[in-house]
C-alpha positions in Angstrom: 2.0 -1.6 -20.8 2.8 -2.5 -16.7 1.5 -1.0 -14.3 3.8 -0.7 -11.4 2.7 -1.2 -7.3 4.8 -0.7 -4.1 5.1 -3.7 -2.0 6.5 -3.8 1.6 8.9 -6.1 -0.3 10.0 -3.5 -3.1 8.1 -2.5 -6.4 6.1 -4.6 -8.9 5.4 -4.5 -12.5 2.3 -5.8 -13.8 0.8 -6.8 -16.8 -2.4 -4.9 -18.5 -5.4 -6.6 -19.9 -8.0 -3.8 -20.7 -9.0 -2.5 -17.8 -7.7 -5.2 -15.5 -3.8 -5.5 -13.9 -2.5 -8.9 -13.3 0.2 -9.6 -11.3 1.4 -13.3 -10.7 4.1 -15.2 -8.6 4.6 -12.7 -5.8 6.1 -14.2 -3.3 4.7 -14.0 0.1 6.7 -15.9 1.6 10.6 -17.2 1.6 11.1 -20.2 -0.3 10.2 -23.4 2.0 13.5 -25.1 1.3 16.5 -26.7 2.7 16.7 -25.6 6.5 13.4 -23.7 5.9 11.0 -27.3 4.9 8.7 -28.4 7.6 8.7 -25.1 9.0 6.1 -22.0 9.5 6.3 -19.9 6.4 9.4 -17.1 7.0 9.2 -13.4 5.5 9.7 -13.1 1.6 12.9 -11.0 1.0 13.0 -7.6 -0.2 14.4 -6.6 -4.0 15.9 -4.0 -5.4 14.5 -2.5 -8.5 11.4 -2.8 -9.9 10.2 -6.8 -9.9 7.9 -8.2 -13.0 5.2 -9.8 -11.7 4.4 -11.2 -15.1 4.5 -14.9 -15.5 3.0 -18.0 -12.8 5.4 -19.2 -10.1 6.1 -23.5 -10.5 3.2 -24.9 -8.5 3.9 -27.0 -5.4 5.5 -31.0 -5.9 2.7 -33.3 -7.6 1.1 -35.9 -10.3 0.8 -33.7 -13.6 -1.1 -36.4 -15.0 -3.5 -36.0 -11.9 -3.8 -32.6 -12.1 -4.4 -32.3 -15.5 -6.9 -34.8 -15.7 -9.3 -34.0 -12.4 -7.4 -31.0 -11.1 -8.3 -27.6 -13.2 -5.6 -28.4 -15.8 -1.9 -28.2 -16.7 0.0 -27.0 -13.6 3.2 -26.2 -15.6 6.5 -26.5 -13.9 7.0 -27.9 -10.4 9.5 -26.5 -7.1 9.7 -26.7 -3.5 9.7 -23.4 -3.9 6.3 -22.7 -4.4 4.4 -19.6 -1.8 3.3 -17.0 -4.6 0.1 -15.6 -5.0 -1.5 -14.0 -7.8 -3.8 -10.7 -8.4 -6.5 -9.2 -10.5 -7.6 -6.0 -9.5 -9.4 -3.4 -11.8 -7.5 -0.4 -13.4 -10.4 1.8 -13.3 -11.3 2.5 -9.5 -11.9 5.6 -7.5 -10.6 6.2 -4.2 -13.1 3.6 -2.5 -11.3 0.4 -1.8 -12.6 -2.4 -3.3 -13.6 -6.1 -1.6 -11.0 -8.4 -1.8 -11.5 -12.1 -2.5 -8.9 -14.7 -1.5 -8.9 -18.3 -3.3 -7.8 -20.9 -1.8 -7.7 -23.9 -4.6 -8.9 -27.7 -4.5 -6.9 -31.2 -5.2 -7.1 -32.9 -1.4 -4.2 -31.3 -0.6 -2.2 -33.3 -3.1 -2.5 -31.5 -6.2 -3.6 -27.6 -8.1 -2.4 -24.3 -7.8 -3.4 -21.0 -8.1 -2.6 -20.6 -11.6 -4.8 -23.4 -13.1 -7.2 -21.7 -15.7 -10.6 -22.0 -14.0 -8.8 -19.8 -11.9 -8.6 -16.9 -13.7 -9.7 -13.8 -11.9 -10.5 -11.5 -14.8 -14.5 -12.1 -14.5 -14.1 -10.8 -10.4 -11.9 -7.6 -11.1 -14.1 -6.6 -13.9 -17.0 -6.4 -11.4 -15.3 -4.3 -9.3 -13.4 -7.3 -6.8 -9.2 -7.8 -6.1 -9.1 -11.3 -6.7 -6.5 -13.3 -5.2 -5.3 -16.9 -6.1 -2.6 -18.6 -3.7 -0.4 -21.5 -3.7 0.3 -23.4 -0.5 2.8 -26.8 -0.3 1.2 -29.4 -0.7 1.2 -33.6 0.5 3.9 -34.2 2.9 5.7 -31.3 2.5 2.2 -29.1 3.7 1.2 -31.9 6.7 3.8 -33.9 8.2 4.8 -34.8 11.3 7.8 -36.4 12.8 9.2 -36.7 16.4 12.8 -35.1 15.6 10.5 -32.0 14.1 8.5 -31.9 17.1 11.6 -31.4 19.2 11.9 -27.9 17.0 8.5 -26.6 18.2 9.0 -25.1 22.0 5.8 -23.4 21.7 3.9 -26.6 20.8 3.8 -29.1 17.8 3.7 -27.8 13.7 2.4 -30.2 11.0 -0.3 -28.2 9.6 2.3 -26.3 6.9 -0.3 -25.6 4.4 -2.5 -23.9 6.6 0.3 -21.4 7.7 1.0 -20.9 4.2 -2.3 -19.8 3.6 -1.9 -17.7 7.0 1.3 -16.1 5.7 -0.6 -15.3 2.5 -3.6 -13.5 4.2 -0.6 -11.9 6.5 1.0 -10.4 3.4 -2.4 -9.2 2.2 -3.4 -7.2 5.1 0.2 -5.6 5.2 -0.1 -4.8 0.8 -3.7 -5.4 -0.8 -4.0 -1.4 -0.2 -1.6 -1.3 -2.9 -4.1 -2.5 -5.2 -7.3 -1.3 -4.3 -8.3 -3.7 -1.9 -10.2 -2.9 1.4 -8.3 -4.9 4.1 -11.1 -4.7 6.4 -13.2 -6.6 3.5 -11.5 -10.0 2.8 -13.9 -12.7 1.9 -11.8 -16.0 1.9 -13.0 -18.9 -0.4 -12.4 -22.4 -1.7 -13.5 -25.5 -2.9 -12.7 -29.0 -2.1 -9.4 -28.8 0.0 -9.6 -25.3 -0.5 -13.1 -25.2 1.4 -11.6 -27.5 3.9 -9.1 -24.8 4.2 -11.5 -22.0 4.9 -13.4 -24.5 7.8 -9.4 -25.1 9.1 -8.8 -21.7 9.6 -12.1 -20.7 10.8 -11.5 -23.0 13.2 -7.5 -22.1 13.7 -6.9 -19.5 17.0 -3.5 -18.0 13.8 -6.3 -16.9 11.7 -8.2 -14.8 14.0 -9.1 -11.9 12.6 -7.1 -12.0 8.6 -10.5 -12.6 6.7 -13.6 -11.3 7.6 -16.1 -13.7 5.7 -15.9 -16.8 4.0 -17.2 -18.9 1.6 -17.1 -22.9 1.8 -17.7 -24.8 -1.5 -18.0 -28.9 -2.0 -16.0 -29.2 1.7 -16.5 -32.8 2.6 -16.9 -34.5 6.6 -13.6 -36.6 6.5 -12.5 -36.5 10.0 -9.4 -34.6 10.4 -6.2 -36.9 11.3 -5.4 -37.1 14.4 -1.4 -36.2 15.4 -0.7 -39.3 17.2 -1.6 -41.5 14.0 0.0 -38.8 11.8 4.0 -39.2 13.5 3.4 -43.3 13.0 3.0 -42.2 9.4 5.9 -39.8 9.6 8.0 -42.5 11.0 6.6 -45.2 8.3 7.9 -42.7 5.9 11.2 -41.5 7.1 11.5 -45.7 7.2 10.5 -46.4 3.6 13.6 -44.3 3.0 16.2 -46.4 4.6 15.9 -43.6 8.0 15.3 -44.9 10.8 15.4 -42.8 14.4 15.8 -39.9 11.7 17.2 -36.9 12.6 15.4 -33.3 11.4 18.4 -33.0 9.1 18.3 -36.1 7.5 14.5 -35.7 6.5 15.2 -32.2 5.4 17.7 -33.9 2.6 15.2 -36.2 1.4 14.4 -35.3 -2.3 11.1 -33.5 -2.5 10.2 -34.9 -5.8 10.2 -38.5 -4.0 7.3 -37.3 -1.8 4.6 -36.9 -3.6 4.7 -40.2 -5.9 4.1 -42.5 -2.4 1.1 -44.3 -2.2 -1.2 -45.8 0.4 -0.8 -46.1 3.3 2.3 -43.6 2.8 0.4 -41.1 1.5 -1.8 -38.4 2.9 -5.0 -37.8 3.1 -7.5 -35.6 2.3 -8.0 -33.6 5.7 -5.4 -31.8 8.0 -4.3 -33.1 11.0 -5.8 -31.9 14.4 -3.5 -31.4 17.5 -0.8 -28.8 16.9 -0.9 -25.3 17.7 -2.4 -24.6 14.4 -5.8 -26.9 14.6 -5.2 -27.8 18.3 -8.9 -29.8 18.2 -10.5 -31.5 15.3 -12.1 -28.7 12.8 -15.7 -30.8 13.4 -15.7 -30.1 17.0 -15.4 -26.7 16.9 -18.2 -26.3 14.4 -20.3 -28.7 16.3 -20.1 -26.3 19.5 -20.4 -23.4 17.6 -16.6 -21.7 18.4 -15.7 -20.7 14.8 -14.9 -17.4 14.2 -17.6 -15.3 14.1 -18.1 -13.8 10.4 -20.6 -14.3 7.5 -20.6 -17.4 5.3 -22.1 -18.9 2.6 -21.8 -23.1 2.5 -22.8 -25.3 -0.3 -22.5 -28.2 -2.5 -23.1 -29.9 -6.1 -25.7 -32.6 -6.5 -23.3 -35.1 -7.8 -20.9 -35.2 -5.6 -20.2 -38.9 -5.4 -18.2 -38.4 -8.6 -15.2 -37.7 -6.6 -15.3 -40.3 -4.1 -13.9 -43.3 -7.0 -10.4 -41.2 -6.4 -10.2 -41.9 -2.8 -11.2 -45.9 -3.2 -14.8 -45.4 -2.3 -18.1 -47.3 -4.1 -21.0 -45.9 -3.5 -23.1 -48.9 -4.2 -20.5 -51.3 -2.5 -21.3 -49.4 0.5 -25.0 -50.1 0.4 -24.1 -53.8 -0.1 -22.3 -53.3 2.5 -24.8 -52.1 5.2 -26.8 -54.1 3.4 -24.6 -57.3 4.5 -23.4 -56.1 8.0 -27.8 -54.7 8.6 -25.8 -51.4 10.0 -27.2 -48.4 10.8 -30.7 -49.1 9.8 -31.0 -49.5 5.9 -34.7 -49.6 6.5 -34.3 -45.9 7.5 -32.1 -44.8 5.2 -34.6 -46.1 2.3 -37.4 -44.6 4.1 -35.1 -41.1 3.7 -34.8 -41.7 -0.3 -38.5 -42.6 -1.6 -38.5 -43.9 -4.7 -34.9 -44.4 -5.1 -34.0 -47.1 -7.2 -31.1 -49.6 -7.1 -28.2 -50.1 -4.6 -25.5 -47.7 -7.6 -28.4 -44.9 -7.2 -29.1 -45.3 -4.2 -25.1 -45.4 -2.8 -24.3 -42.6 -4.8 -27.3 -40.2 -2.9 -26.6 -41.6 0.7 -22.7 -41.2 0.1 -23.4 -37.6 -1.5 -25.0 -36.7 1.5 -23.1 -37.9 3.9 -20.2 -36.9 3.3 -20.9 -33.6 1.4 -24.3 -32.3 1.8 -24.6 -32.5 5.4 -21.6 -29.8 5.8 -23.7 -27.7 4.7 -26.1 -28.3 7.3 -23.4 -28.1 10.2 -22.3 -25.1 9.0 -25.7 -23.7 9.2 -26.5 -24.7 12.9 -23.0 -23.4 13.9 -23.5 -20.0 12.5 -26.6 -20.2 14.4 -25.7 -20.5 17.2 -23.3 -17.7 17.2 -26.2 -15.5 15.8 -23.8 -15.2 11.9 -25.8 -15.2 8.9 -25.0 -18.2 6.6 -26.1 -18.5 3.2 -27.0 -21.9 1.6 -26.8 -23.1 -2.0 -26.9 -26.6 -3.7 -25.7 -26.6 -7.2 -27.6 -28.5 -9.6 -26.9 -26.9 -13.3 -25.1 -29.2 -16.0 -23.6 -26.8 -19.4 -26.5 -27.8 -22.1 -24.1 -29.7 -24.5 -23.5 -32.1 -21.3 -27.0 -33.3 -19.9 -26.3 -36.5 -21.0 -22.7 -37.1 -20.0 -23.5 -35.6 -16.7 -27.1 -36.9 -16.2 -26.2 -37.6 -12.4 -25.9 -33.8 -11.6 -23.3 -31.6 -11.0 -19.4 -33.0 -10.9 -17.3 -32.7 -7.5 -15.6 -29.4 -8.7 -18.0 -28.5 -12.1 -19.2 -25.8 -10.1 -15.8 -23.2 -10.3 -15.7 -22.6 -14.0 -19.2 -20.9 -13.3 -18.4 -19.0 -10.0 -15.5 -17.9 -11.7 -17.1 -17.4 -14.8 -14.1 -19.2 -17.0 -16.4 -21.9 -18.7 -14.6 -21.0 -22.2 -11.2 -20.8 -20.8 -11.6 -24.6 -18.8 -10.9 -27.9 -20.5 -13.2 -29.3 -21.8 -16.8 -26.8 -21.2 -14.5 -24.0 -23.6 -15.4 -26.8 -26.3 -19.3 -26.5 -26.1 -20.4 -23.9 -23.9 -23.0 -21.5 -25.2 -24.7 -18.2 -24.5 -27.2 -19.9 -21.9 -24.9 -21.2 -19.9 -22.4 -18.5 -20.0 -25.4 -16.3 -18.7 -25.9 -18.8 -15.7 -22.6 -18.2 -14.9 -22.9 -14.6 -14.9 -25.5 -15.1 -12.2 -24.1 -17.5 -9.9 -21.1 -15.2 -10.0 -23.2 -11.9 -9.1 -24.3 -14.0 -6.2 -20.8 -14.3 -4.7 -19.7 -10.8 -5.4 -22.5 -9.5 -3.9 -21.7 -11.5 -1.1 -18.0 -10.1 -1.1 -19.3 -6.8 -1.6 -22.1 -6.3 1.2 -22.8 -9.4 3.7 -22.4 -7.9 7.0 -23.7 -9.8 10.3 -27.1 -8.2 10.4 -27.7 -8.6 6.5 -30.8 -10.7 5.6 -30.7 -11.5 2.1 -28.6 -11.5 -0.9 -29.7 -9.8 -4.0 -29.7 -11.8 -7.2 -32.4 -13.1 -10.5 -34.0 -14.4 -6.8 -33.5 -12.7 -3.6 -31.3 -15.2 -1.7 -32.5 -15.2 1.8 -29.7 -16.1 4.6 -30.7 -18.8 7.2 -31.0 -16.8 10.6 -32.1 -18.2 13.8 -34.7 -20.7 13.3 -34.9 -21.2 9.4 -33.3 -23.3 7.5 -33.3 -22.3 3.8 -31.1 -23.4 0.8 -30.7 -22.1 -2.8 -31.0 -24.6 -5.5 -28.7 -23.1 -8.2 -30.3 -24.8 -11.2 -32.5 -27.5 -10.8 -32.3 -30.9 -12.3 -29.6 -30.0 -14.6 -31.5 -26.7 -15.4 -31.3 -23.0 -15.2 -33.3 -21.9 -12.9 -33.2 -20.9 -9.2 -35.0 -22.0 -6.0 -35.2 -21.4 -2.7 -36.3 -24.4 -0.2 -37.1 -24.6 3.0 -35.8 -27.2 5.1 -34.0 -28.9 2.4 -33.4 -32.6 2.9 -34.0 -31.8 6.5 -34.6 -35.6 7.7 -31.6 -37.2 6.1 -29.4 -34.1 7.6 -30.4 -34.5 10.9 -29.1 -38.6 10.7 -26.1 -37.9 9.1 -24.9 -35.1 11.5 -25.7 -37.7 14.7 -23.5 -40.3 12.7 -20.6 -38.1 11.9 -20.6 -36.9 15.7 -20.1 -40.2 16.3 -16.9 -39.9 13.6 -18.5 -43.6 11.7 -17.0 -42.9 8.6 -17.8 -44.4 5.0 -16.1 -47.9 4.9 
């Protein structure tokens, strides 16, 4: 069976599963290649006929071997040309338009894609949400800079790439989710990781005014975005590793783009955008610390073992305890007086750099929305799948949490191996939560409905959700949730110290 859809760009054909139509690798944009890399996404092209939207576009440049082993799964094949997204919407539906939720996926900007199996949107259309998955480029083909590039840009410099991709992809949404029986004036935009670094980027982006109209921010992390200055050196240093120097804007554009992604430190990117062109002309941070985001509801949150993830980006938690410990920085004293009872440098590295650099997002996030008078909504995500207490006896992964927001714990490597009833029914919750948010947070609402009532922090309370705790389901609101060690780390990360 297909089910067929009008596009601005010509007609679609999807593919039927029950009551749910999926349609994947529609382009919303043209293909970022040749003349077209290192610039702002151009309109897809229209097609005649009737187009089958029924098999994943190649995901962006990147290590397979990565990707498959911390990134969601096997990303199939790789292209330059990469901007598709991909859709779930329910088959069933009266003439109400539905909420429409946009997913923007993780893999510091270096690896994922849409199409990765915790991904699946079947679980959100069957509750009655269009679910939308999107690819954006990724490593130096979505953030570079370069001075012959620059010399492109009249209207100001352009190294964010990724971000306009995901623009372009909220762009094409506004102009076609109708189609499919989303509400365009009901786009809740989500991520995790990267992707929740996204939704902060573009909160924070004068392009994205007005596209999405809430957002949710999962496991974003306090990396300080890079600044443009340092990110042409880097351009150069890589235009130089490959014989170019002086290069020209054609000469960069013939590099292979399979060369790219394989370069490693200091070649490489990191983690964060880079502040200073006309897409994040100041640091994401700054605008959250003086409140200027846009103004919308959101829900910010984090797992309780994050530290898992920092080992990939060179970081050891109790090495940076010896560390402070060595140079007697930033008051150890204090910071053990913040962890009572917290025992040994590993355990004790692996909380402070946790918070630090994940946790207190959360927090920031929370003042900011504050400030603007925006409801935000809290969580910290402490459930471990029963089979895996032991493996996992630190808490909740860097990531662990999507399988159970997208409720696709038996389709994701390796929880389909041992998950059970109990957890699948935790799942179920956690999910409710975030539809209902998609569904009815407005800027007056109060509280979330759920197997608790989730209350959002409004002006002058500062409340969090535990989502399990200690490894266990069960849910819990706090008040003024690690409130000491928030308030230290936010004064340290205005004063951009960074871990190492």
């Amino acid at each position: 069976m297909e089910h067929v859809v009008n596009v601005a760009q010509g007609q679609l054909s999807g593919v039927l599963q029950g009551d749910i139509a999926v349609y994947r690798g529609i382009p919303f944009a043209a293909p970022p290649t040749g003349n077209l890399r290192w610039r702002a996404p151009q309109p897809p092209e229209h097609w005649q006929g009737i187009r089958a939207a029924e098999t994943f576009s190649p995901a962006c440049w990147q290590s397979l071997e990565y990707c498959k082993a911390v990134g969601g799964g096997d990303p199939g094949q790789f292209s330059e040309d990469c901007l598709y997204l991909n859709i779930w919407t329910p088959t069933r539906r009266d003439d109400k338009p539905l909420p429409v939720m946009v997913w923007l996926h993780g893999g510091g900007y270096t690896i994922g894609a849409g199409s990765l199996p915790p991904y699946d949107g079947a679980a959100f259309a069957a509750r009655g949400v269009v679910l939308v998955t999107v690819n954006y480029r990724l490593g130096h083909l979505g953030f570079f800079a370069h001075p012959s590039l620059d010399a492109e840009n009249p209207d100001g410099p352009v190294h964010n790439f990724a971000l306009l991709d995901q623009i372009a992809a909220l762009n094409w949404i506004q102009e076609n989710i109708a189609a499919f029986g989303g509400d365009t004036a009901n786009v809740t935009l989500f991520g995790e990781s990267a992707g929740a670094r996204s939704v902060l980027s573009l909160l924070a982006s004068p392009l994205a005014s007005g596209l999405f109209h809430k957002g949710i921010i999962q496991s974003a992390y306090t990396l300080p975005d890079m600044d443009r200055r340092k990110a042409l050196k880097r351009g150069v240093a890589v235009a130089s590793h490959f014989g170019l120097q002086n290069a020209s804007a054609d000469e960069l554009r013939a590099l292979p783009a399979n060369a790219l992604w394989a370069l490693e430190a200091p070649l490489n990117i990191g983690p964060t955008p880079i502040s200073g062109d006309i897409v994040l002309p100041e640091p994401m941070l700054d605008t959250f610390f003086t409140g200027r985001q846009h103004r919308m509801p959101l829900m910010v949150g984090s797992n309780s073992d994050e530290a898992s993830v920092l080992s990939y980006f060179g970081i050891d938690p109790a090495g940076q305890v010896a560390l402070l410990r060595r140079e007697r920085r930033f008051g150890l004293g204090l910071i053990k007086l913040l962890y009572p009872g917290v025992k040994g440098d590993g355990e004790l590295g692996r909380q402070v750099c946790r918070d630090m650099a994940f946790t207190t997002l959360g927090f920031v996030v929370m003042q900011a929305q504050q400030r603007v008078g925006q409801p935000c909504w809290r969580y910290y995500f402490d459930y471990v799948a029963e089979a895996e207490r032991e493996t996992y006896a630190n808490g909740t992964w860097h990531g662990n949490e999507v399988a159970y927001v997208f409720n696709t714990l038996p389709l994701t490597p390796p929880a389909r191996e041992y998950v059970n009833e109990r957890d699948l029914q935790f799942a179920a919750q956690v999910g409710d939560y975030w539809v209902s948010f998609a569904r009815s947070a407005g800027a007056q609402s109060k509280a979330l409905p759920g197997p608790l009532s989730w209350p959002a922090c409004i002006k002058g309370r500062d409340r969090t959700l535990r989502l399990g705790v200690h490894l266990r389901a069960k849910f819990k609101v706090e008040n003024r949730f690690m409130r000491m060690r928030m308030q230290l780390f936010k004064r340290v990360m205005k004063h951009h110290v960074t871990l190492g």
